[in-house]
C-alpha positions in Angstrom: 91.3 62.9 179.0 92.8 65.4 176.2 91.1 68.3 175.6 89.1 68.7 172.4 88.1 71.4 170.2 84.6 71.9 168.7 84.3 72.8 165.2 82.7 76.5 164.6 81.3 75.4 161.6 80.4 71.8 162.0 81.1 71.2 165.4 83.5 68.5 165.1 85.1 67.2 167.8 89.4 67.0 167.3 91.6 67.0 169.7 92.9 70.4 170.6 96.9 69.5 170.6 96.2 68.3 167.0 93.8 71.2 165.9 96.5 73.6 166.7 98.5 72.2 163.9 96.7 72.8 161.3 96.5 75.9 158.9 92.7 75.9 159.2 92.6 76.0 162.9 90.1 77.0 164.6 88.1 75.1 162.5 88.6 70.9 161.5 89.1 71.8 157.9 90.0 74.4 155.1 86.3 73.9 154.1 84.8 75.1 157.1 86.3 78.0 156.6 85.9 78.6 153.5 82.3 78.3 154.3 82.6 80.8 157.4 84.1 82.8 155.0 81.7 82.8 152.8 79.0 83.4 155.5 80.8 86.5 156.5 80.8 87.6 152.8 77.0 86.8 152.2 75.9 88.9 155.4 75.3 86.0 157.5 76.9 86.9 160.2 77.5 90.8 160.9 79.3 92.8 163.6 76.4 94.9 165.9 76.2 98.3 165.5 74.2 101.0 164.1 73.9 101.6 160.2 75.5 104.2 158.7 73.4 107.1 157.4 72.9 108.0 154.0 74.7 111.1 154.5 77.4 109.1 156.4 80.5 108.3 154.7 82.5 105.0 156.2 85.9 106.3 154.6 85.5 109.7 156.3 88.7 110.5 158.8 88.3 109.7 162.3 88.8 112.3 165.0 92.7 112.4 165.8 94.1 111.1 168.8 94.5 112.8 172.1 97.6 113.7 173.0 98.8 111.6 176.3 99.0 113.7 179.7 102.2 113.3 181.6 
C-alpha cells in the first residue's frame, strides 16, 4: 500500500509520492497554509519559552562565540 501523508491543517489524507510535488507540501493545499500561516501570525501557535522582560530587549547582541580548542 503507498504511503500517505496527513494534512497538518485538515488532515487530509494524499499520497506521500504525490504530496512531495507540490509547492504547498507539507500540507494538501496552498490554503492550508495560508491558514497555518495565519495561525502563526495570530498567536495561535507559539514557540515555548520564557517572556521577555520589560527591561529585555529581543534585538540586543548575543554573547560572541567561543573560540574552538584545538
Amino acid at each position: 500500500m503507498p504511503a500517505e501523508w496527513p494534512c497538518p491543517t485538515c488532515g487530509r489524507k494524499t499520497l506521500l509520492e504525490k504530496a512531495q510535488l507540490t509547492e504547498a507540501f507539507p500540507f494538501c493545499s496552498s490554503r492550508c497554509r495560508l491558514r497555518d500561516f495565519g495561525r502563526w501570525i495570530d498567536g495561535g501557535f507559539v514557540v515555548p519559552g520564557s517572556e521577555l522582560g520589560d527591561g529585555e530587549d529581543i534585538d540586543a547582541p548575543m554573547d560572541p562565540p567561543r573560540a574552538a580548542r584545538a
